[in-house]
C-alpha positions in Angstrom: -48.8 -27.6 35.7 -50.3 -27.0 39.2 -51.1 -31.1 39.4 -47.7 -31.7 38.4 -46.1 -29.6 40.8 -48.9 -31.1 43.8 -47.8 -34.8 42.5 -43.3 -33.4 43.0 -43.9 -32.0 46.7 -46.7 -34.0 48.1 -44.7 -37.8 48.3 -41.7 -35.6 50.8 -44.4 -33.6 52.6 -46.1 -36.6 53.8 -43.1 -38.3 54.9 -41.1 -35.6 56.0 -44.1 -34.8 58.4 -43.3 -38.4 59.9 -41.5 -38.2 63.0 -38.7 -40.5 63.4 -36.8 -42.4 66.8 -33.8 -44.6 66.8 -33.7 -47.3 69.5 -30.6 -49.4 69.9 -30.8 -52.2 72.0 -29.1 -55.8 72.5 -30.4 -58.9 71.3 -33.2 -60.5 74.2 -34.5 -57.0 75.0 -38.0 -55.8 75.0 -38.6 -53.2 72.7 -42.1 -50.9 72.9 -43.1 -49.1 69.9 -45.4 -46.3 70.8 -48.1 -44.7 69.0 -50.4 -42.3 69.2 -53.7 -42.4 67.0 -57.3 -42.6 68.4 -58.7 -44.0 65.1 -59.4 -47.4 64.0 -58.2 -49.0 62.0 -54.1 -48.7 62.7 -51.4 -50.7 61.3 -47.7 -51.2 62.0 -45.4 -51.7 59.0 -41.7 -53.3 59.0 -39.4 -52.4 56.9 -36.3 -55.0 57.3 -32.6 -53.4 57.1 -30.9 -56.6 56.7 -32.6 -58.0 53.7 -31.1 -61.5 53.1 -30.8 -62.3 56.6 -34.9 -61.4 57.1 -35.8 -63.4 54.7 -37.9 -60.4 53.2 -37.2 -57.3 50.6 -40.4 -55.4 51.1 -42.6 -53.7 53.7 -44.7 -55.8 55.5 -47.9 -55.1 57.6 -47.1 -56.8 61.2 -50.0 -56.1 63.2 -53.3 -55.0 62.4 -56.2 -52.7 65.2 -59.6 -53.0 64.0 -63.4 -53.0 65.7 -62.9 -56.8 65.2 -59.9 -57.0 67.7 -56.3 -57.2 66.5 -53.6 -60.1 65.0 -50.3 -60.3 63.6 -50.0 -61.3 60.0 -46.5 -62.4 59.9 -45.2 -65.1 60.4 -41.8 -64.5 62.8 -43.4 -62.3 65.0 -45.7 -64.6 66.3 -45.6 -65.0 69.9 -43.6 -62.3 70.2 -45.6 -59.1 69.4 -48.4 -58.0 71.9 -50.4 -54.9 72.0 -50.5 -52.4 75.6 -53.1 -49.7 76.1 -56.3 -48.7 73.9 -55.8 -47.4 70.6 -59.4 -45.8 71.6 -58.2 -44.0 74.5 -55.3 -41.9 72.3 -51.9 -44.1 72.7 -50.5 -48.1 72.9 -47.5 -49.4 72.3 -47.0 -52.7 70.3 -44.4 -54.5 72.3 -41.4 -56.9 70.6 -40.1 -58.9 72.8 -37.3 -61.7 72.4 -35.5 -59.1 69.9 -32.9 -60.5 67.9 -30.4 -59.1 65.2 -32.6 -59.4 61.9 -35.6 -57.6 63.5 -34.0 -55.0 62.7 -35.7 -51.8 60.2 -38.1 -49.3 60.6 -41.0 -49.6 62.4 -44.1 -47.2 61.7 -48.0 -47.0 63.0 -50.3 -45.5 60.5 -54.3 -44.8 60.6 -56.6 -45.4 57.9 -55.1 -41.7 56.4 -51.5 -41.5 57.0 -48.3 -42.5 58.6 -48.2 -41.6 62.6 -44.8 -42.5 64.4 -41.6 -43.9 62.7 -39.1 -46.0 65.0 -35.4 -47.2 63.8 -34.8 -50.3 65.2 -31.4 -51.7 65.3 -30.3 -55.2 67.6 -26.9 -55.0 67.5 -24.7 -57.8 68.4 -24.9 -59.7 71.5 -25.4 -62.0 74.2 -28.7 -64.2 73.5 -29.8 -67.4 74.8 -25.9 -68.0 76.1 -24.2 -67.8 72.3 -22.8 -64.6 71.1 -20.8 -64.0 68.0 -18.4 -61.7 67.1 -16.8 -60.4 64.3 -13.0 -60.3 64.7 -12.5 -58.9 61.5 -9.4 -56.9 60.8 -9.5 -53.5 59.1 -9.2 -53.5 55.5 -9.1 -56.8 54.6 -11.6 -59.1 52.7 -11.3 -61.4 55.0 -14.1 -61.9 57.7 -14.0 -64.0 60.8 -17.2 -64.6 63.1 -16.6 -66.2 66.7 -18.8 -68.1 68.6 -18.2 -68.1 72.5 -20.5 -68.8 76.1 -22.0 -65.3 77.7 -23.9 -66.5 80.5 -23.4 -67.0 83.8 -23.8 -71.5 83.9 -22.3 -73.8 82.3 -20.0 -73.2 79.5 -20.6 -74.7 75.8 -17.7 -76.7 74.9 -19.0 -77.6 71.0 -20.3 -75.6 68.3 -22.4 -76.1 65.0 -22.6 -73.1 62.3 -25.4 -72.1 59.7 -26.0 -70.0 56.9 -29.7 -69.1 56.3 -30.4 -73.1 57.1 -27.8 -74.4 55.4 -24.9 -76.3 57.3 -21.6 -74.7 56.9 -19.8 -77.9 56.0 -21.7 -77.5 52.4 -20.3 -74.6 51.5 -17.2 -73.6 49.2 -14.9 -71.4 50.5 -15.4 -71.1 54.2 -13.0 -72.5 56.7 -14.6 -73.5 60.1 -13.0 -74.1 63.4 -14.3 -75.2 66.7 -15.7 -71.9 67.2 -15.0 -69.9 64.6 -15.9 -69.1 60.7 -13.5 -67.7 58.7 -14.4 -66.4 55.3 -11.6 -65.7 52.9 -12.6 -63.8 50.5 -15.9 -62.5 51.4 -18.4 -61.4 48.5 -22.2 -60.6 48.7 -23.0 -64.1 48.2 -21.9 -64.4 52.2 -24.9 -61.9 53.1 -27.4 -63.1 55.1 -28.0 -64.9 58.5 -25.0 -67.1 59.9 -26.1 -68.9 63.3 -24.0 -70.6 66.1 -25.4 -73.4 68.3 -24.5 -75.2 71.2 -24.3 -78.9 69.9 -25.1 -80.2 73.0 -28.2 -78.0 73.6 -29.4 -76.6 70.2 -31.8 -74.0 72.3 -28.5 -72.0 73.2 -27.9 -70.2 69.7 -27.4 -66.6 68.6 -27.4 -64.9 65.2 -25.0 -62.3 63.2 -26.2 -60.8 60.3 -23.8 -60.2 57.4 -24.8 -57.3 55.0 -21.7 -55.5 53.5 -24.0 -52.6 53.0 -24.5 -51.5 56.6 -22.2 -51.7 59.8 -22.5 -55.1 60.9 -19.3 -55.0 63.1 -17.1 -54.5 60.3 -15.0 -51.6 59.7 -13.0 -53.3 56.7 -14.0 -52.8 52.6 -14.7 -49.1 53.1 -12.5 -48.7 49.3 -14.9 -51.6 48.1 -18.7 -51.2 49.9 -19.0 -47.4 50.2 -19.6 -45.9 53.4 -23.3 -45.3 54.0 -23.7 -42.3 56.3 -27.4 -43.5 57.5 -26.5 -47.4 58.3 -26.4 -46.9 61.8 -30.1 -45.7 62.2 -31.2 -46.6 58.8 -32.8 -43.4 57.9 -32.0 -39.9 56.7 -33.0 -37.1 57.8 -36.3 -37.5 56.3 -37.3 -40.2 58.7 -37.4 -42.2 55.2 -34.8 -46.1 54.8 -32.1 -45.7 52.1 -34.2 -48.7 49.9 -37.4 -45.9 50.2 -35.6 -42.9 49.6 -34.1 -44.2 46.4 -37.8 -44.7 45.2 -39.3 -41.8 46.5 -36.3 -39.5 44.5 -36.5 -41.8 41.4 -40.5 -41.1 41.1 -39.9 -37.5 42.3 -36.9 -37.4 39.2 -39.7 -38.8 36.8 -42.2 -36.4 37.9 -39.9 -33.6 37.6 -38.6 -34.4 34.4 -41.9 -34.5 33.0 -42.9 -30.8 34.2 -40.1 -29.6 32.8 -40.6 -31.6 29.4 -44.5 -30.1 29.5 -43.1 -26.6 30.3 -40.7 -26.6 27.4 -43.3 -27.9 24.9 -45.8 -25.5 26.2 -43.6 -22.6 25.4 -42.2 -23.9 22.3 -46.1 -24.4 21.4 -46.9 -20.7 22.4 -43.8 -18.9 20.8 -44.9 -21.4 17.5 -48.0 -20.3 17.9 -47.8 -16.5 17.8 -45.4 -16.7 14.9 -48.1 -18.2 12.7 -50.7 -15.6 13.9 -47.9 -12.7 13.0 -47.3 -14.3 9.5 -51.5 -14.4 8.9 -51.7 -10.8 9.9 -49.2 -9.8 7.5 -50.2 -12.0 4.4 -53.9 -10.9 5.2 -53.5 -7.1 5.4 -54.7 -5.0 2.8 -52.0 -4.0 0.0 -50.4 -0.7 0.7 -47.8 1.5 -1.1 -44.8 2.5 0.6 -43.6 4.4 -2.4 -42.4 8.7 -2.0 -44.8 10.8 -3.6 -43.2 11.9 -7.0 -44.3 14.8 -9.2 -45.9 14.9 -12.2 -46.0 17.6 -14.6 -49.0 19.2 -12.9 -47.1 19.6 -10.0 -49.3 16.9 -7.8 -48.1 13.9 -6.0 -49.1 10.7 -6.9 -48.2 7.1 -5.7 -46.2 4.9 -8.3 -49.7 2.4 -8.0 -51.8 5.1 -9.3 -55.3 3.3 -10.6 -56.4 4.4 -13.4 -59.5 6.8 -13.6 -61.4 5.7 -17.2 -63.2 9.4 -16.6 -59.9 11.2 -17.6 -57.8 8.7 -19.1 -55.3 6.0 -19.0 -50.9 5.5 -19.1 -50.1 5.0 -22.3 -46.1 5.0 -21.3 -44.1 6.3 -18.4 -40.2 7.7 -18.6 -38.7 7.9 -15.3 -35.9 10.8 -14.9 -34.1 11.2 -12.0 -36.3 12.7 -9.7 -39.5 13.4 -12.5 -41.8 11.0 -13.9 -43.3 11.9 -17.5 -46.2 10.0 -19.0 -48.3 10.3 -21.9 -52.0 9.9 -21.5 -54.5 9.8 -23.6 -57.9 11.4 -22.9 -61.3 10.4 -23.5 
């Protein structure tokens, strides 16, 4: 039982214990992640918010300190990760820099023991590389509508080109597409993910919008058909812990407890079991004993209505029983 309970409060002790920060920034900004740990090796994890429009579903390691010197083991943040200070020396940062709207997640340091520092990343929408997109979407409507405009001081783009995750938009069923605009008419779950503008003229001028009906992207509408989620705008409860973790922390902690209590009830349904069969062998096992009154005889003594028989004096040939008298014949020796 005492393992059981250890296994139900250890999993929220240990992340509870993580401190959490929320940084909003937007898109183009450099963001430093600080961490304080003095032992080697540490690791930063990422834990993506917008799914589909990462590309990923899972936490990922994203940069590994070790005696050996330290890399980045995925793939789009490449370039744009570097490491300030000396893990050595007590604190360092680990630095994104060209930040754009699916970076967004948590972002956590961890020693070779346990998690450290917890950040809440979220790039909201913006002005980057002189695109930014907007969604013009109208409360409670299943339509959605993303615009594509100039930000920048310079020249202004004239022609667009739209993609979702790769694909060009011209492929795709349902979506009507302007010079500058995308206009979704009936947007489902299948339109989640990463839609991306471009200047045709200059492809290097693009931004990205990420549409996940399951946080607040912009849009306000489908509150009666995507519940609300109270956490979307940092990602995390109070816990410090992602809505995608939580649910698996309280699913194994359900299991867990669940179990005890299964264990527990068998335990005492064991036990009660148990003594009742140790009751019933005391009972059957105890010598025989007679509960009967005394009753008189016609000496006048008491005897028990087991009486043995005593071959020295005699033995019962018959008993009467009258009212409150026994008479018996006996026949001596």
């Amino acid at each position: 039982m005492r393992t059981l309970l250890a296994l139900t409060v250890l999993p929220w002790l240990t992340l509870s214990s993580t401190t959490v920060k929320n940084i909003a920034v937007p898109p183009d900004v450099e963001v430093a992640f600080k961490c304080n740990v003095t032992t080697l090796p540490v690791r930063w994890m990422w834990f993506p918010k917008h799914f589909k429009c990462a590309g990923e579903s899972s936490m990922k390691v994203i940069y590994t300190i070790d005696m050996y010197g330290n890399k980045t083991s995925v793939q789009r943040f490449k370039k744009r990760l570097t490491l300030r200070g000396d893990p050595r020396a007590g604190e360092h940062a680990l630095v994104l820099s060209d930040s754009v709207m699916s970076d967004s997640g948590t972002y956590s340091c961890a020693d070779s023991k346990k998690p450290i520092q917890s950040y809440e990343l979220e790039v909201t929408a913006g002005c980057y590389h002189n695109v930014q997109i907007k969604n013009r979407s109208r409360s409670r409507t299943e339509r959605v509508i993303l615009s594509c405009s100039s930000c920048a001081d310079g020249k202004q783009i004239k022609n667009f080109s739209w993609t979702f995750n790769g694909k060009p938009v011209n492929d795709l069923q349902g979506i009507k597409q302007t010079r500058s605009e995308i206009i979704i008419q009936k947007v489902t779950t299948n339109d989640e993910g990463k839609w991306i503008c471009a200047s045709v003229d200059d492809p290097s001028q693009f931004s990205e919008y990420c549409l996940d009906l399951g946080s607040k992207t912009g849009r306000k509408d489908n509150e009666h058909k995507y519940p609300k989620n109270t956490t979307q705008v940092t990602g995390l409860n109070k816990s410090g812990l992602t809505d995608p973790l939580k649910a698996v922390i309280v699913a194994v902690v359900v299991v867990i407890v669940v179990a005890s209590v299964t264990s527990v009830w068998l335990y005492l349904y064991r036990r009660k079991r148990s003594r009742r069969l140790n009751q019933n062998l005391t009972v059957n096992s105890a010598p025989n004993r007679d509960f009967s009154t005394p009753v008189s005889v016609g000496t006048g003594q008491a005897v028990t209505g087991t009486a043995t028989q005593d071959e020295d004096e005699g033995q019962y040939a018959s008993l009467t029983v009258r009212e409150s008298a026994i008479y018996c014949d006996l026949r001596v020796k």
